[in-house]
LUMMARMAR-344380 format. One line per 5 residues: number of its first residue (from 1); their letters; for each residue x, y, z of N, C-alpha, C, O. Coordinates in Angstrom, 2 decimals, always signed. Layout:
<pts>
NUM> A> X Y Z X Y Z X Y Z X Y Z; ...
</pts>
This chain:
<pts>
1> XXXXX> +96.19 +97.92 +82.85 +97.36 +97.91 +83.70 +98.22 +99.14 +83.38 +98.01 +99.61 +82.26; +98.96 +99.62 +83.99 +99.70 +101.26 +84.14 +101.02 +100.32 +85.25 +100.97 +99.68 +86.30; +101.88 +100.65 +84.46 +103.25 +100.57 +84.94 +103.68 +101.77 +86.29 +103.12 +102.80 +85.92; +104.19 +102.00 +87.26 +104.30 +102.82 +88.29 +105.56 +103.37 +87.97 +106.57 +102.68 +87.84; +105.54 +104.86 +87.79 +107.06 +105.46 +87.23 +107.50 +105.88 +88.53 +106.81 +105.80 +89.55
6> XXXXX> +109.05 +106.47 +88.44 +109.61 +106.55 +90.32 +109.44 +107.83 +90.03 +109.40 +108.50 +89.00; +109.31 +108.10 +91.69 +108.32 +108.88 +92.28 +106.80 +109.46 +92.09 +106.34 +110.58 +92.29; +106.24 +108.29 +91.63 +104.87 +108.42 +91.88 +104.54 +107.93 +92.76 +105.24 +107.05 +93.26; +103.11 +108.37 +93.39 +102.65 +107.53 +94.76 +101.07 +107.31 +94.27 +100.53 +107.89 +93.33; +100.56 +106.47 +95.03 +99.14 +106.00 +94.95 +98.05 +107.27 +94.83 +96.90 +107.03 +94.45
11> XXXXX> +98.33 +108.20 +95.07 +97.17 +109.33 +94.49 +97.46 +110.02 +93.73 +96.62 +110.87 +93.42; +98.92 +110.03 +92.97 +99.32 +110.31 +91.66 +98.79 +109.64 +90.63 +98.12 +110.21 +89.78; +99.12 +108.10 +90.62 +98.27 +107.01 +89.97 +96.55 +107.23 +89.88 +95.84 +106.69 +89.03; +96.17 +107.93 +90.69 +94.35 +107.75 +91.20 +94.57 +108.47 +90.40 +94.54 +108.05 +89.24; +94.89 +109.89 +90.66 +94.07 +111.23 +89.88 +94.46 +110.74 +88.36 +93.66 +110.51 +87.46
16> XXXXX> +95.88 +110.63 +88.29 +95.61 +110.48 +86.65 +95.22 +109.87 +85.43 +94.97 +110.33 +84.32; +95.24 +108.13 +86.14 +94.52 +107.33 +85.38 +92.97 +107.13 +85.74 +92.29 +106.40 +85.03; +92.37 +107.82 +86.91 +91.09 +107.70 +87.27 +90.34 +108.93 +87.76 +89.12 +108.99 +87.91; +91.21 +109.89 +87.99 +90.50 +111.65 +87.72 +90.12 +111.73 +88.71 +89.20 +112.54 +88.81; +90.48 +111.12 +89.82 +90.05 +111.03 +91.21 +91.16 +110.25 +92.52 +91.65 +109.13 +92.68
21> XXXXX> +91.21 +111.41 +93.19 +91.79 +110.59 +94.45 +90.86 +109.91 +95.17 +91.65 +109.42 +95.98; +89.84 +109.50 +95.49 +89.11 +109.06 +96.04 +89.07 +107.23 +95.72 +88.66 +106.35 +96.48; +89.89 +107.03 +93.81 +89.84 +105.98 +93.56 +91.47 +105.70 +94.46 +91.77 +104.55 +94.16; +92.18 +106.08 +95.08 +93.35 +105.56 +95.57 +93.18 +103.53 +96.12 +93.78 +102.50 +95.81; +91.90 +103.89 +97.13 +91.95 +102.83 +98.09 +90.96 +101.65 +97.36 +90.86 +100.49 +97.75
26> XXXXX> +90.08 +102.39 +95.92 +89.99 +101.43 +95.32 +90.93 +100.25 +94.28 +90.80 +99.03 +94.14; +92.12 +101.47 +93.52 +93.32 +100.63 +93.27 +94.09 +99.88 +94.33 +94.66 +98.83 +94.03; +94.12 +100.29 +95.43 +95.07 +99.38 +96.63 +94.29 +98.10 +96.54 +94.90 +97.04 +96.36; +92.91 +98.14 +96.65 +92.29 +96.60 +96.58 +92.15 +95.87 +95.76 +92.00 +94.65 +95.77; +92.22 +96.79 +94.76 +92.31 +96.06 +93.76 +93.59 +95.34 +93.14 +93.53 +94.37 +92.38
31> XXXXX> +94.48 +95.82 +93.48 +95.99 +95.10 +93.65 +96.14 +94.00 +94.76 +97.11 +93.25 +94.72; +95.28 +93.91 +95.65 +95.69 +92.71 +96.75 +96.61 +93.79 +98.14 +97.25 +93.19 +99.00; +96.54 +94.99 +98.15 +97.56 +96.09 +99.29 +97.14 +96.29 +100.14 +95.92 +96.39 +100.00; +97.52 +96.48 +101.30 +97.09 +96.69 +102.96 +97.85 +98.18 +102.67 +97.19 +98.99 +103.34; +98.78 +98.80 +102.09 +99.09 +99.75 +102.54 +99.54 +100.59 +101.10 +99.45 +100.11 +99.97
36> XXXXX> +100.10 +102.07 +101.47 +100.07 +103.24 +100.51 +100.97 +102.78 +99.79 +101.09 +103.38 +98.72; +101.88 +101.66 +100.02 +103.35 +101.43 +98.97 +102.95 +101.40 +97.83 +101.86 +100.93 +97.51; +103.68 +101.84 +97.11 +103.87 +101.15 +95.28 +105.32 +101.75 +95.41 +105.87 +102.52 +96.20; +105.67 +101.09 +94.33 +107.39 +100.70 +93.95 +107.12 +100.90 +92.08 +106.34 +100.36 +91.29; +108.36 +102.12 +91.92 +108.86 +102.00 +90.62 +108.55 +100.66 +89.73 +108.72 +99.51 +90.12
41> XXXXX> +108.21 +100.97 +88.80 +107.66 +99.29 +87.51 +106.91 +98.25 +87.72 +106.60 +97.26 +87.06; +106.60 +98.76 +89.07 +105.29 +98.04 +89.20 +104.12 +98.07 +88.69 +103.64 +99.20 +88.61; +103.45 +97.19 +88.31 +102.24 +97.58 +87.29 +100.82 +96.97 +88.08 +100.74 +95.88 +88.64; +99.87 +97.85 +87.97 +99.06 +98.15 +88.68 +97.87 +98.31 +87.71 +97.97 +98.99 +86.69; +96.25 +97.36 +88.23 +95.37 +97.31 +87.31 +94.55 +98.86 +88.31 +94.58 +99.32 +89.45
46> XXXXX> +93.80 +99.19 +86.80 +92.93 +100.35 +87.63 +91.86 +99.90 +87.18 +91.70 +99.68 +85.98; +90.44 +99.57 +88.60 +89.81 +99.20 +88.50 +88.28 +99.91 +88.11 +87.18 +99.37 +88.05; +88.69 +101.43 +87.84 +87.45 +101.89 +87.35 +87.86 +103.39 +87.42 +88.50 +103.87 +88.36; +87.36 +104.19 +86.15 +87.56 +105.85 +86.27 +86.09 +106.59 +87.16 +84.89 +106.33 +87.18; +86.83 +107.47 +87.72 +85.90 +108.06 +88.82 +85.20 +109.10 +87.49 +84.08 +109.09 +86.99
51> XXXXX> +86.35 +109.89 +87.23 +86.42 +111.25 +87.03 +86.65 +111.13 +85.26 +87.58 +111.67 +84.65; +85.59 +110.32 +84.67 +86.23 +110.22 +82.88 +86.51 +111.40 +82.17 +87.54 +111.30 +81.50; +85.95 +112.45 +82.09 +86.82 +113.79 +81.41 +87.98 +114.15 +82.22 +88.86 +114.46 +81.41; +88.36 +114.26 +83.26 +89.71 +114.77 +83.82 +90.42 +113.59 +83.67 +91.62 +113.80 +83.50; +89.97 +111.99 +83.69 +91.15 +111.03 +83.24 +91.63 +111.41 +81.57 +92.64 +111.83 +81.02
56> XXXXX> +90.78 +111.14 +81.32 +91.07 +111.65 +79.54 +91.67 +112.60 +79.71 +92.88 +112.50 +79.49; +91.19 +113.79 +80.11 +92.21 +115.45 +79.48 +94.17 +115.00 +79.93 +95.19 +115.26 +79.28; +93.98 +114.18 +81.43 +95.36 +113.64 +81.42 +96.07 +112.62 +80.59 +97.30 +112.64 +80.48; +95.26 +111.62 +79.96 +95.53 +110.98 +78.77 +96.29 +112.23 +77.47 +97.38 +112.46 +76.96; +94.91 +112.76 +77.41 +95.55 +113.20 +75.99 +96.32 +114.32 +76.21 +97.17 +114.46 +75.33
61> XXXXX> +96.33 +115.38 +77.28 +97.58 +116.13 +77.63 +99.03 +115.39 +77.75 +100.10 +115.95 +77.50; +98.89 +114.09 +78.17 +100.30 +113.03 +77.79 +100.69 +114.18 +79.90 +101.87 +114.18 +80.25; +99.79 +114.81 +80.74 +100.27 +114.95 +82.15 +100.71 +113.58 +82.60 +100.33 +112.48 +82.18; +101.59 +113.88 +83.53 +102.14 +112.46 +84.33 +102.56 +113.73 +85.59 +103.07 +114.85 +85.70; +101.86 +112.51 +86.47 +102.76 +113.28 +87.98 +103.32 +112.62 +88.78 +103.17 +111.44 +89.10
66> XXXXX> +104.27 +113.74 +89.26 +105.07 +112.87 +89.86 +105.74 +113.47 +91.36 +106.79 +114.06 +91.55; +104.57 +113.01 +92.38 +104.62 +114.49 +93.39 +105.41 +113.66 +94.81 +105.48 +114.27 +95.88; +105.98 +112.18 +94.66 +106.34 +111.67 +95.38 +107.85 +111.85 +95.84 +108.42 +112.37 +94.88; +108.83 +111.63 +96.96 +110.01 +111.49 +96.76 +110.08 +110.54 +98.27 +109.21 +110.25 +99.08; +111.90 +110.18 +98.18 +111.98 +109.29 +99.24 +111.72 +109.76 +101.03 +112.15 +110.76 +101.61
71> XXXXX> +110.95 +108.76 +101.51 +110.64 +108.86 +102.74 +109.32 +110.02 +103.03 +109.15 +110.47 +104.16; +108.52 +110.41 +101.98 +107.19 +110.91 +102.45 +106.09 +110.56 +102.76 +105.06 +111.06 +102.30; +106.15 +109.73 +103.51 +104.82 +108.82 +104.16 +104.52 +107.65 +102.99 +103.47 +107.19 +103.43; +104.75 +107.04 +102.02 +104.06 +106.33 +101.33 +104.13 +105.07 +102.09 +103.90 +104.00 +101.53; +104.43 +105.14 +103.32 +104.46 +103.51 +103.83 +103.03 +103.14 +104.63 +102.93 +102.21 +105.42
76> XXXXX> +101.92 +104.09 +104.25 +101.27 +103.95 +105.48 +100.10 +102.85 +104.94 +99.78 +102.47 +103.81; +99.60 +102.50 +106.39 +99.06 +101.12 +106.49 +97.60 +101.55 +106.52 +97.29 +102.64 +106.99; +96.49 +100.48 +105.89 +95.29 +100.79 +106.36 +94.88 +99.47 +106.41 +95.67 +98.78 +105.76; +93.75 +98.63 +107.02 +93.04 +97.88 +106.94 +91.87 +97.17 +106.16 +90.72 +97.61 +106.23; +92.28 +95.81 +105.25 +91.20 +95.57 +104.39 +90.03 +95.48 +105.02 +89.07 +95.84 +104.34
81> XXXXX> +89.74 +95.04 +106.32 +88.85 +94.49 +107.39 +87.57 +95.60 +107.66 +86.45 +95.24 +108.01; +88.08 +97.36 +107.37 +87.09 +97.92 +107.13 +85.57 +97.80 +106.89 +85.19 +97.17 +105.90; +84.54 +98.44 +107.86 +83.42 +98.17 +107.82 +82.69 +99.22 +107.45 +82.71 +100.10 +108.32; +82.14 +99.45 +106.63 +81.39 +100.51 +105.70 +79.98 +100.10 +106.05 +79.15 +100.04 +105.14; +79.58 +99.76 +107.45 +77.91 +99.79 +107.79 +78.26 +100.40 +109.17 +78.78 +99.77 +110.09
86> XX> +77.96 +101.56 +109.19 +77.72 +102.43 +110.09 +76.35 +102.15 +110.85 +75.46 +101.97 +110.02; +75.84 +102.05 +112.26 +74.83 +102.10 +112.84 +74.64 +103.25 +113.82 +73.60 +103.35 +114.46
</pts>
């Protein structure tokens, strides 16, 4: 679990505890989220590192980012309902 500091947003959280933006929409599900929100002190499980040497080098560099501020899109919505079988 990783506490959410203010102004971070969901691909701040990805890259640095999981070395990957790509894990964004796997933390959203894994929290129970339909959408990009997270909120200051909220604590948030990360469900798997993409990227284990670039999570680590941000571990032990002690990096934190923090590239969010108020009203830059973090409200946006996506759908759990997604179908990942393409024909």
């Amino acid at each position: 679990m990783i506490k959410v500091l203010e102004n971070q947003n969901i691909w701040d959280i990805a890259m640095v505890n999981s070395g990957s933006l790509e894990s964004a929409f796997d933390i959203l599900i894994a929290n129970g989220k339909n959408s990009l929100t997270i909120v200051a002190d909220e604590e948030l499980k990360i469900p798997s590192i993409s990227n284990i040497k670039l999570a680590e080098y941000f571990q032990k560099e002690k990096i934190v980012m923090l590239t969010s501020s108020a009203g830059t899109g973090n409200n946006l919505s996506f759908s759990l309902s997604f179908s990942n079988s393409f024909q």
